[in-house]
PyMOL Python script that loads the backbone (N, CA, C, O; Angstrom):
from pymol import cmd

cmd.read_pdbstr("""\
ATOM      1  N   UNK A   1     -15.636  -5.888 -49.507  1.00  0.00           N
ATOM      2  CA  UNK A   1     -16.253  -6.579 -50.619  1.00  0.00           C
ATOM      3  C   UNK A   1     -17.381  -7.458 -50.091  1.00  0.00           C
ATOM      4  O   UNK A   1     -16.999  -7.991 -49.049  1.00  0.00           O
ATOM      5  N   UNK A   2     -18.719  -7.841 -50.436  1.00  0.00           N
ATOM      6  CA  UNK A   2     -19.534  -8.162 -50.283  1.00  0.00           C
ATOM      7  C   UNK A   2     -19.842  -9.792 -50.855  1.00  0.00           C
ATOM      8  O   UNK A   2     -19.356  -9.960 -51.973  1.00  0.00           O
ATOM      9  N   UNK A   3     -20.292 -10.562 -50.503  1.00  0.00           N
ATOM     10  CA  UNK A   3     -20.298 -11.839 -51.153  1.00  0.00           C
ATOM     11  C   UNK A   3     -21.905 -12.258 -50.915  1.00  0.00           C
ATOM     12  O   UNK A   3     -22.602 -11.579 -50.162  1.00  0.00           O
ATOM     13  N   UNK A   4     -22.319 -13.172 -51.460  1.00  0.00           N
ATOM     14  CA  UNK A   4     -23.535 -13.259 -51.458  1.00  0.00           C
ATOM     15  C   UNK A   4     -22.816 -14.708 -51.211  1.00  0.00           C
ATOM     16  O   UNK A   4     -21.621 -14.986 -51.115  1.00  0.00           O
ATOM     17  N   UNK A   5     -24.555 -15.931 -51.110  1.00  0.00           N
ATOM     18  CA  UNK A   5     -23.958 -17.314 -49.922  1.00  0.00           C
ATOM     19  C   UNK A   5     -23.834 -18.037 -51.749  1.00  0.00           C
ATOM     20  O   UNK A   5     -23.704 -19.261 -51.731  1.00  0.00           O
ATOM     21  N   UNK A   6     -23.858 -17.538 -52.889  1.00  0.00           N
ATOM     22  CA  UNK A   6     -23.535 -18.492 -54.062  1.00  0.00           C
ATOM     23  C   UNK A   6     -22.245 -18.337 -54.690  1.00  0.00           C
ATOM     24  O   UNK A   6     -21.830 -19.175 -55.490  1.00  0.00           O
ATOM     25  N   UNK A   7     -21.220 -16.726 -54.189  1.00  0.00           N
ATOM     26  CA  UNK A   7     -19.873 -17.149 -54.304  1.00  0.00           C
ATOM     27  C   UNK A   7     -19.343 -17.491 -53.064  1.00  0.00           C
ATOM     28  O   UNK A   7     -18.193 -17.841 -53.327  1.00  0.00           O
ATOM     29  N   UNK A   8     -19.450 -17.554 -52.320  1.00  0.00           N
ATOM     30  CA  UNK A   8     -19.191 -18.401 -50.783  1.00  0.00           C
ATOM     31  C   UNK A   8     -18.758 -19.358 -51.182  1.00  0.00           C
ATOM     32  O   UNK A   8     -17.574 -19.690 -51.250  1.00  0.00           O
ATOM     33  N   UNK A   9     -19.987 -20.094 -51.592  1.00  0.00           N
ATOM     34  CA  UNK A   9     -19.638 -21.582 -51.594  1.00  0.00           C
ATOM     35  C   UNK A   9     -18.880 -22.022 -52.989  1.00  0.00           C
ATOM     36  O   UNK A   9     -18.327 -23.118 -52.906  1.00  0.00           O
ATOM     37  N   UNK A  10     -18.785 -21.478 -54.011  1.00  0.00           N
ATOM     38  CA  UNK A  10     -17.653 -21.743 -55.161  1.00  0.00           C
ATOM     39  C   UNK A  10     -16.760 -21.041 -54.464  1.00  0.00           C
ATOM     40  O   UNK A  10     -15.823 -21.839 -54.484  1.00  0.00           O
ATOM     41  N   UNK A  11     -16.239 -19.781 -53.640  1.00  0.00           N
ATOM     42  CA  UNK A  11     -14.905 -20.009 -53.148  1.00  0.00           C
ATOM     43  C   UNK A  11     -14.804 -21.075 -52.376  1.00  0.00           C
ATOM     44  O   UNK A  11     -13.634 -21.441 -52.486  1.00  0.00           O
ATOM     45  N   UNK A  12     -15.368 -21.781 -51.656  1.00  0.00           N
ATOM     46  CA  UNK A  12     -15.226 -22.975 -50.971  1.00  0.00           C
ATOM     47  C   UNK A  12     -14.809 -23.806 -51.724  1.00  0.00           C
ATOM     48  O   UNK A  12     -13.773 -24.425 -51.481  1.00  0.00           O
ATOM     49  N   UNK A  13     -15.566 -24.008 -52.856  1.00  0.00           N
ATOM     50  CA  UNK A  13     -15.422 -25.016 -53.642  1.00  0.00           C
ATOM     51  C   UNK A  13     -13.832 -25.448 -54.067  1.00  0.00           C
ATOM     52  O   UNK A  13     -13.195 -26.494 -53.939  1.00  0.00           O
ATOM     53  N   UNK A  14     -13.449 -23.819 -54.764  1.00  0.00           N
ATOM     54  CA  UNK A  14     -12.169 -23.907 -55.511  1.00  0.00           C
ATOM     55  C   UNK A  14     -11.161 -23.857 -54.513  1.00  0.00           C
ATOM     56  O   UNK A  14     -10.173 -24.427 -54.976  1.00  0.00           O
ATOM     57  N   UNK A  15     -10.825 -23.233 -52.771  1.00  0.00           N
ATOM     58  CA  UNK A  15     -10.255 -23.681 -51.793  1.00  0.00           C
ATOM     59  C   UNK A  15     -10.313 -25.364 -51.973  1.00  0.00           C
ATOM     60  O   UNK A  15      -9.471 -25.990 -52.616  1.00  0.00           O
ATOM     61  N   UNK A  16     -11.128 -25.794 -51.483  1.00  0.00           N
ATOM     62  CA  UNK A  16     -10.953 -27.201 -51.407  1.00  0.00           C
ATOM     63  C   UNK A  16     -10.014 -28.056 -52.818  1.00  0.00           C
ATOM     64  O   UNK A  16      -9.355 -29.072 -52.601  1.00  0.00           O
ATOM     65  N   UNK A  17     -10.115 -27.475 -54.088  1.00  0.00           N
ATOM     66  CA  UNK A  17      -9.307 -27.863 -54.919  1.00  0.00           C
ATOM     67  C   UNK A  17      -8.141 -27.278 -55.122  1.00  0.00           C
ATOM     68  O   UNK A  17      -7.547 -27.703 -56.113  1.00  0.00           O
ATOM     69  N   UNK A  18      -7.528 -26.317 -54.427  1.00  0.00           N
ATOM     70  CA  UNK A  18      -6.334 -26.215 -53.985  1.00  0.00           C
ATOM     71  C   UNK A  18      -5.861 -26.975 -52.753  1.00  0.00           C
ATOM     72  O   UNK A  18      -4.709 -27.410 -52.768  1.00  0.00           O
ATOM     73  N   UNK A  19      -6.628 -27.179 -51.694  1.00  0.00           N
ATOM     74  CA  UNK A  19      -6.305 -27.968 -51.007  1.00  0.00           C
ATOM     75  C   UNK A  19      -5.843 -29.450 -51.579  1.00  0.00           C
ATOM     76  O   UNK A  19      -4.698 -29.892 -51.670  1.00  0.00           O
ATOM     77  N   UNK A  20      -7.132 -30.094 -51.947  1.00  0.00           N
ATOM     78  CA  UNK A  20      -6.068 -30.825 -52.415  1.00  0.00           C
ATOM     79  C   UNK A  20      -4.953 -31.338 -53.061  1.00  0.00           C
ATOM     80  O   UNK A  20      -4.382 -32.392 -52.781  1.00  0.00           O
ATOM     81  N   UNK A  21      -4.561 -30.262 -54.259  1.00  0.00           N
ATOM     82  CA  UNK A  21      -3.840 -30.251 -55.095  1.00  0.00           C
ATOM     83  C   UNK A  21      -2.292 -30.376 -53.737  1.00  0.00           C
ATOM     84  O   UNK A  21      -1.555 -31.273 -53.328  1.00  0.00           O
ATOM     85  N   UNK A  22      -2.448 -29.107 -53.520  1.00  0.00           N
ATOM     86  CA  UNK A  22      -1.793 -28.719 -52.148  1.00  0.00           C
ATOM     87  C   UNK A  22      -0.939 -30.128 -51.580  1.00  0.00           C
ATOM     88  O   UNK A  22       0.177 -30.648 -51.593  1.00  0.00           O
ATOM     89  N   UNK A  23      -2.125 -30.294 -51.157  1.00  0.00           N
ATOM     90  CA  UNK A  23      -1.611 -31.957 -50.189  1.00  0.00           C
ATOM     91  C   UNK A  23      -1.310 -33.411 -51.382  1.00  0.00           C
ATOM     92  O   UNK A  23      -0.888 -34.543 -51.144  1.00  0.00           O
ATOM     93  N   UNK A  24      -1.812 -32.650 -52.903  1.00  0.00           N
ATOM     94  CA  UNK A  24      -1.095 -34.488 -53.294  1.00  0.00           C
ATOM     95  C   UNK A  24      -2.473 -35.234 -53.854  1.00  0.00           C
ATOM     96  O   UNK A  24      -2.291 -35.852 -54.904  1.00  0.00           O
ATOM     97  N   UNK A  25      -3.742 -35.270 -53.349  1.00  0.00           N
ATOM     98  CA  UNK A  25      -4.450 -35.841 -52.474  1.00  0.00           C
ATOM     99  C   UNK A  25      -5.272 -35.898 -54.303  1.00  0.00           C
ATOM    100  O   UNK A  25      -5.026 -34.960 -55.062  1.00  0.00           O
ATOM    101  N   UNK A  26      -5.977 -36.796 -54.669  1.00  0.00           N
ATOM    102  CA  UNK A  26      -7.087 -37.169 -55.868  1.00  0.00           C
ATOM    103  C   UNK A  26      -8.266 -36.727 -55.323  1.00  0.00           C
ATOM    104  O   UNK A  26      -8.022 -36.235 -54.221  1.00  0.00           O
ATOM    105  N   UNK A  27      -9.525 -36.674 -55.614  1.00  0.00           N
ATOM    106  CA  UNK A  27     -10.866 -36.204 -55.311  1.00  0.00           C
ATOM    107  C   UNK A  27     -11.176 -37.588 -54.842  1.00  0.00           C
ATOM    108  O   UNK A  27     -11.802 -37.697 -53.787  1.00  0.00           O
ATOM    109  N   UNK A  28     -10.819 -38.646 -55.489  1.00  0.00           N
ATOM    110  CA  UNK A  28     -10.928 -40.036 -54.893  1.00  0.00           C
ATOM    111  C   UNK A  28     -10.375 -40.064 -53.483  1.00  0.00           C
ATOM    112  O   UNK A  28     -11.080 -40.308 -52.505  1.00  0.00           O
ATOM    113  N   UNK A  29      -9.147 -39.816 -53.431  1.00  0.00           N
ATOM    114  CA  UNK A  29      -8.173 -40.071 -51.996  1.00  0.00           C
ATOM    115  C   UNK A  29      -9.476 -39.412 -51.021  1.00  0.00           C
ATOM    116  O   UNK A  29     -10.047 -39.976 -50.088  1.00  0.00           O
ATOM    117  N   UNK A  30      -9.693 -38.232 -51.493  1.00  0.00           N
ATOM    118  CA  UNK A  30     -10.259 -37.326 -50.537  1.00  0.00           C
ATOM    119  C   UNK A  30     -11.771 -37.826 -49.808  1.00  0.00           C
ATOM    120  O   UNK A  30     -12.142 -37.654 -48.647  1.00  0.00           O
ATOM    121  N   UNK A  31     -12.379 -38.409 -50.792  1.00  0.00           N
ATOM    122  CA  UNK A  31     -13.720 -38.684 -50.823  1.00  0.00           C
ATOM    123  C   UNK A  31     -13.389 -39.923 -49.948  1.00  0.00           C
ATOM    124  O   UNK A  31     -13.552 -39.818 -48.733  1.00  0.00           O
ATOM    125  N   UNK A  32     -12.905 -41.167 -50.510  1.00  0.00           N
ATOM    126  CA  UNK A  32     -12.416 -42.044 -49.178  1.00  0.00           C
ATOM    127  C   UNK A  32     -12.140 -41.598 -47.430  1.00  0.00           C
ATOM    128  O   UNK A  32     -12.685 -42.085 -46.440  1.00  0.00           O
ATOM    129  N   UNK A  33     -11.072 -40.478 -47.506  1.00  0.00           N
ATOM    130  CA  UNK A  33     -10.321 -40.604 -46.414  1.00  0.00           C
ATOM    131  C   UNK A  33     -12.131 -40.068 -45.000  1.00  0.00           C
ATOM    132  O   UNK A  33     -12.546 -40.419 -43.895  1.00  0.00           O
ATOM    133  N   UNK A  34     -12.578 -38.956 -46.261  1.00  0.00           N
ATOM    134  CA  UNK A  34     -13.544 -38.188 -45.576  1.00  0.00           C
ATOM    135  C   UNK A  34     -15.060 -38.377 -45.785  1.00  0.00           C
ATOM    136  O   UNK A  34     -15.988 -37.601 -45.555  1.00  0.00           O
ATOM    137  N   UNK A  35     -15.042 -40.076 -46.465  1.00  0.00           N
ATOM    138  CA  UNK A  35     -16.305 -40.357 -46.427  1.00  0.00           C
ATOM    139  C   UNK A  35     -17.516 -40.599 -46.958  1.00  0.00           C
ATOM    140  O   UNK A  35     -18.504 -41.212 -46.553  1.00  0.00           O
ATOM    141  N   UNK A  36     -17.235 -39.950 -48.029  1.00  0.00           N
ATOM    142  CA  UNK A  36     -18.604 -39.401 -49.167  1.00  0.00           C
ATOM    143  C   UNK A  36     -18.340 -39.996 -50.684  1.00  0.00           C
ATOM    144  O   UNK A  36     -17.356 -39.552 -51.276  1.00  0.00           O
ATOM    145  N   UNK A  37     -18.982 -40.758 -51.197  1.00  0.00           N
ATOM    146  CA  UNK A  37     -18.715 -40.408 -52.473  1.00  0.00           C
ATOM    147  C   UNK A  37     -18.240 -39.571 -53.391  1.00  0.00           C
ATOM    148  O   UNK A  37     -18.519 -38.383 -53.554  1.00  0.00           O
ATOM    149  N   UNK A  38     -17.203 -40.536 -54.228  1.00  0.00           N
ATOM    150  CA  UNK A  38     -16.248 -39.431 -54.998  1.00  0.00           C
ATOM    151  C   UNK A  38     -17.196 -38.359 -55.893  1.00  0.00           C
ATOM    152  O   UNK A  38     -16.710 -37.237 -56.029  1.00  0.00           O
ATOM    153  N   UNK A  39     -18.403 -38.593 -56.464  1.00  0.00           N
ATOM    154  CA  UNK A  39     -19.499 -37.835 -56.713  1.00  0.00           C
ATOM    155  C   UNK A  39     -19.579 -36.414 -55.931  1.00  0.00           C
ATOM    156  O   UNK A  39     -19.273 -35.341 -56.451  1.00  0.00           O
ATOM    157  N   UNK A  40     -20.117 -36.608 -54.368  1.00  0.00           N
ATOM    158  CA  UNK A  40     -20.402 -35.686 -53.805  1.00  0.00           C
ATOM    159  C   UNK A  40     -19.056 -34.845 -54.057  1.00  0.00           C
ATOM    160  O   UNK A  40     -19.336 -33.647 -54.100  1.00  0.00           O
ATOM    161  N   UNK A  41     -17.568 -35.110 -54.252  1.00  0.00           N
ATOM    162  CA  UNK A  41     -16.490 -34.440 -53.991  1.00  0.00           C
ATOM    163  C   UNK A  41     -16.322 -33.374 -55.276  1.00  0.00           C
ATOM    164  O   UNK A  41     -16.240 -32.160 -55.086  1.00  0.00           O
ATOM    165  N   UNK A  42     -16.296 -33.746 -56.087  1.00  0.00           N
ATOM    166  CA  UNK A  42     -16.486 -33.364 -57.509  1.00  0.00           C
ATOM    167  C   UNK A  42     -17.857 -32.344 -57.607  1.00  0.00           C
ATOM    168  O   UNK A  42     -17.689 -31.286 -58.214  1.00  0.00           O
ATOM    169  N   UNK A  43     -19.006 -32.584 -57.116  1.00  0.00           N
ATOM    170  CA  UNK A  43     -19.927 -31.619 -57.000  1.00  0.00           C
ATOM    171  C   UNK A  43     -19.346 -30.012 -55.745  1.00  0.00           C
ATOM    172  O   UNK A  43     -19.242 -28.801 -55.940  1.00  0.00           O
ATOM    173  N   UNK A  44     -19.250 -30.386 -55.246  1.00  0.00           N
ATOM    174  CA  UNK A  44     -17.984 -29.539 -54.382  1.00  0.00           C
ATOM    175  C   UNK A  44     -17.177 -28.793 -54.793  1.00  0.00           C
ATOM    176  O   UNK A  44     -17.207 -27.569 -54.667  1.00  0.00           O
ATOM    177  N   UNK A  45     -16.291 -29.484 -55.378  1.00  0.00           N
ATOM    178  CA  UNK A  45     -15.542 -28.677 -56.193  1.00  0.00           C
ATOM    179  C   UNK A  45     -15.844 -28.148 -57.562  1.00  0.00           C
ATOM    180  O   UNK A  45     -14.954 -27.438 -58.029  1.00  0.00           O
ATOM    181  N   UNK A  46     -17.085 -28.372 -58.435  1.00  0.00           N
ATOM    182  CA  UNK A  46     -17.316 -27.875 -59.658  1.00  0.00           C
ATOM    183  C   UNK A  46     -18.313 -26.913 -59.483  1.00  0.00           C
ATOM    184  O   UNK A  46     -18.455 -26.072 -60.371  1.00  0.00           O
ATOM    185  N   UNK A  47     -19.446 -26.874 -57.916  1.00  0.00           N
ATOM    186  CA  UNK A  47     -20.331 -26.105 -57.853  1.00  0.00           C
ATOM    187  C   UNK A  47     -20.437 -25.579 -56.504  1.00  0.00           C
ATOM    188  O   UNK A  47     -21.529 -25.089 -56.218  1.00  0.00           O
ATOM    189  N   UNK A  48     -19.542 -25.578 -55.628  1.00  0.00           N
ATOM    190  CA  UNK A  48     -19.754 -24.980 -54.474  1.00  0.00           C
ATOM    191  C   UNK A  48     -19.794 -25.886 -53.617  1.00  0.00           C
ATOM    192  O   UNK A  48     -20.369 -26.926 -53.939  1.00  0.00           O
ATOM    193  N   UNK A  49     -19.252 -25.785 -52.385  1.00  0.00           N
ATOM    194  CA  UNK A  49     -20.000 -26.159 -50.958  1.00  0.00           C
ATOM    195  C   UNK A  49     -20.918 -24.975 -49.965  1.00  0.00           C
ATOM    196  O   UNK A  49     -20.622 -23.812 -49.690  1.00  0.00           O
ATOM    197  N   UNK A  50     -21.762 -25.546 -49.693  1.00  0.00           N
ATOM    198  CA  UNK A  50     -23.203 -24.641 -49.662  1.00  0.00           C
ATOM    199  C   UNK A  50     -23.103 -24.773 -48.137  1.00  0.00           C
ATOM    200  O   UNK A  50     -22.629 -23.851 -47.473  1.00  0.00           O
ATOM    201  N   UNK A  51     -23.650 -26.186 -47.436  1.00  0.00           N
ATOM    202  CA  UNK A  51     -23.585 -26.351 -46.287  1.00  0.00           C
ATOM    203  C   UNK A  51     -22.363 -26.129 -45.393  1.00  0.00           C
ATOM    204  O   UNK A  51     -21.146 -26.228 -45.549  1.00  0.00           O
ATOM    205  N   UNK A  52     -23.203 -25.781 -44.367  1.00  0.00           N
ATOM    206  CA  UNK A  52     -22.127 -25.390 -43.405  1.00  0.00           C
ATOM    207  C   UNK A  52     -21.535 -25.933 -42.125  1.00  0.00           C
ATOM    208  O   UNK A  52     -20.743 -25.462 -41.309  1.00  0.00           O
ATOM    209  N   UNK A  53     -22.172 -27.064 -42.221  1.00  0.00           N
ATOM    210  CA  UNK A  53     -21.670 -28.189 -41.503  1.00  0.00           C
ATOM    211  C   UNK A  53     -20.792 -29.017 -42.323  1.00  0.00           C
ATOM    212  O   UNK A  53     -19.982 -29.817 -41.853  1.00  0.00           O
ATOM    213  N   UNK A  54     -20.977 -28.802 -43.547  1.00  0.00           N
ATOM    214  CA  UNK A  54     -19.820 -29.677 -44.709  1.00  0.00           C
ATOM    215  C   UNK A  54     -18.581 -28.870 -44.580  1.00  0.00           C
ATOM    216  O   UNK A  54     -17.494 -29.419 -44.404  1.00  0.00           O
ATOM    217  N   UNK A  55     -18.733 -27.374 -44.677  1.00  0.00           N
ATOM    218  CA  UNK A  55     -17.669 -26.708 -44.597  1.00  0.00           C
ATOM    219  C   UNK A  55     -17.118 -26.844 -43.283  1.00  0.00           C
ATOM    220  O   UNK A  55     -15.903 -27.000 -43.161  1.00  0.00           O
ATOM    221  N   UNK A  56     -17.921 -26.799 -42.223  1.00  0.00           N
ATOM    222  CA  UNK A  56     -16.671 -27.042 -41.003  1.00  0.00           C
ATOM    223  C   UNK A  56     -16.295 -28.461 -40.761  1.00  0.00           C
ATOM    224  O   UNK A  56     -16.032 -28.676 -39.578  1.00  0.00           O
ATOM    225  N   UNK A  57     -16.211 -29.325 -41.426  1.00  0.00           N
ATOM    226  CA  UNK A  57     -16.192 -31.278 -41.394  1.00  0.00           C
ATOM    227  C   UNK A  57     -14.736 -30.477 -42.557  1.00  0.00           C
ATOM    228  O   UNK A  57     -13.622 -30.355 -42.050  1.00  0.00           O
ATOM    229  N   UNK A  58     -14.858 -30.237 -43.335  1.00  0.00           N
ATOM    230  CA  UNK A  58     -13.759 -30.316 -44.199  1.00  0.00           C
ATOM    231  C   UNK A  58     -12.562 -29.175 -43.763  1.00  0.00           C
ATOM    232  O   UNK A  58     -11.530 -29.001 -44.411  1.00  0.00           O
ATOM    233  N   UNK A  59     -12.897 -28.514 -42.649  1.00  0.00           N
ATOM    234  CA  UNK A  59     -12.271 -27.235 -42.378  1.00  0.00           C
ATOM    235  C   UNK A  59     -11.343 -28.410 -41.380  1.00  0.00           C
ATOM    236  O   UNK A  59     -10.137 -28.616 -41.513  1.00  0.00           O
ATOM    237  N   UNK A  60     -12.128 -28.997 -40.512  1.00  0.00           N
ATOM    238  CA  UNK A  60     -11.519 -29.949 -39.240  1.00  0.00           C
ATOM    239  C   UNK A  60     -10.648 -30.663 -40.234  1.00  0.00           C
ATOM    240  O   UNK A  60      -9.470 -30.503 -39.914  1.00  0.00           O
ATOM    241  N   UNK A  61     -10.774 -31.355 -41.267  1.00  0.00           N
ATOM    242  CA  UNK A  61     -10.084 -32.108 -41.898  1.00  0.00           C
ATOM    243  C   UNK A  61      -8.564 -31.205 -42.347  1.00  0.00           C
ATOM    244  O   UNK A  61      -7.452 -31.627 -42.664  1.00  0.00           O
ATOM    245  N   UNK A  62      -8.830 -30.522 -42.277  1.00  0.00           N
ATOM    246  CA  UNK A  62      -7.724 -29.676 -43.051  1.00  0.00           C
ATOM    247  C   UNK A  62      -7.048 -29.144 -42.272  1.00  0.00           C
ATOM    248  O   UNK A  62      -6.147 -28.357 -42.562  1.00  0.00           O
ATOM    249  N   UNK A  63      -7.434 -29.554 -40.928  1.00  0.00           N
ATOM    250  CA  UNK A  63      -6.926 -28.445 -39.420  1.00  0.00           C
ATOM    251  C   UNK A  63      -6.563 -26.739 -39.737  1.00  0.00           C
ATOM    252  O   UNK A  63      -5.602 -25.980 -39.613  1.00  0.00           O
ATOM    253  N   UNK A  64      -8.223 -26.680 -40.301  1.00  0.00           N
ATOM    254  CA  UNK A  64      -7.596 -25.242 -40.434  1.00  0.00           C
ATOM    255  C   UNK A  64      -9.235 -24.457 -40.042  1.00  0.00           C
ATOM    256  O   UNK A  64     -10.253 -25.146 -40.091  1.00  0.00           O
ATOM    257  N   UNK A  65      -9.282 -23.188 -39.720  1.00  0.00           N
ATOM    258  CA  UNK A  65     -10.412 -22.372 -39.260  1.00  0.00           C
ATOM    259  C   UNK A  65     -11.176 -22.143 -40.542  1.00  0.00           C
ATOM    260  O   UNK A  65     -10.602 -21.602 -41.486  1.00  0.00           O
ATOM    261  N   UNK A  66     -12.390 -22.509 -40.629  1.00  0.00           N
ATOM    262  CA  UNK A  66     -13.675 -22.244 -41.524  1.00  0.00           C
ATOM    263  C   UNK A  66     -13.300 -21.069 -42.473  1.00  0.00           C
ATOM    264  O   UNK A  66     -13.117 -21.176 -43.685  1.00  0.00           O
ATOM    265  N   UNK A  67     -13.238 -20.268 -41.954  1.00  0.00           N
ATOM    266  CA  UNK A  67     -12.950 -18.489 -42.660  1.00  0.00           C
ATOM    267  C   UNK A  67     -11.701 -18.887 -43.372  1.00  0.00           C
ATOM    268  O   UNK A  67     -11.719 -18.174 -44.375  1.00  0.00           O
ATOM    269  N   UNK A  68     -10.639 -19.615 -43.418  1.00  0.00           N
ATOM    270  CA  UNK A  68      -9.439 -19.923 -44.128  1.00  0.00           C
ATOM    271  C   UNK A  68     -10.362 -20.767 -45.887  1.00  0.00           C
ATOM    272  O   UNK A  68      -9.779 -20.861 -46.967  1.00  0.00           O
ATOM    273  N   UNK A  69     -11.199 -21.031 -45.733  1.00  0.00           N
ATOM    274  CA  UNK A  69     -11.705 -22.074 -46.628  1.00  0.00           C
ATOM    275  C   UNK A  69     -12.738 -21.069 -46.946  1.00  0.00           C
ATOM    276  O   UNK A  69     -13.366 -21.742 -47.763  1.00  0.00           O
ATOM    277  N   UNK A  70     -13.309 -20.055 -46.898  1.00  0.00           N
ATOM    278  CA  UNK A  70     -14.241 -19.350 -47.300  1.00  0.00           C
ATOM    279  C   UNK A  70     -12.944 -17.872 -48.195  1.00  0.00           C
ATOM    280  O   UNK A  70     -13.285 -17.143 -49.127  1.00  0.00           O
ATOM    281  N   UNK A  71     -11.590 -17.868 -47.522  1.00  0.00           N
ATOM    282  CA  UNK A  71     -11.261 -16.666 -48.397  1.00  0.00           C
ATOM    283  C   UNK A  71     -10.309 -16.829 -49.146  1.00  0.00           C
ATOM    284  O   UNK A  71      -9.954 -15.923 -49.900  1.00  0.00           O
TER     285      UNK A  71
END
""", "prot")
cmd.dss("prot")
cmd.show_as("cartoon", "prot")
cmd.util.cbc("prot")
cmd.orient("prot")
């Protein structure tokens, strides 16, 4: 299956909102623990994570490999 880099990053997106669901964790908790405005977190999760230095910062956070958060 083929993906282009604009469902990439909404699967990223919606990973990360299982993640946190997962762990418990508010978009607030998250945005605190990791930094960013609860804004940026919510854009993330409603429209993608694009960058790919964001995706491996949140991959480390999650102790888990990049490609786990992309499928």
């Amino acid at each position: 299956m083929e993906h282009n880099n604009q469902d990439l990053g909404l699967v990223a997106g919606a990973k990360l909102k299982c993640l946190l669901k997962e762990r418990g964790m508010t978009q607030e908790d998250f945005a605190d623990e990791f930094g960013v405005d609860v804004r940026t977190i919510r854009r993330w999760v409603k429209g993608g994570v694009y960058d790919l230095r964001q995706l491996q910062q949140i991959a480390d956070f999650f102790e888990m490999d990049v490609f786990a958060i992309l499928s």
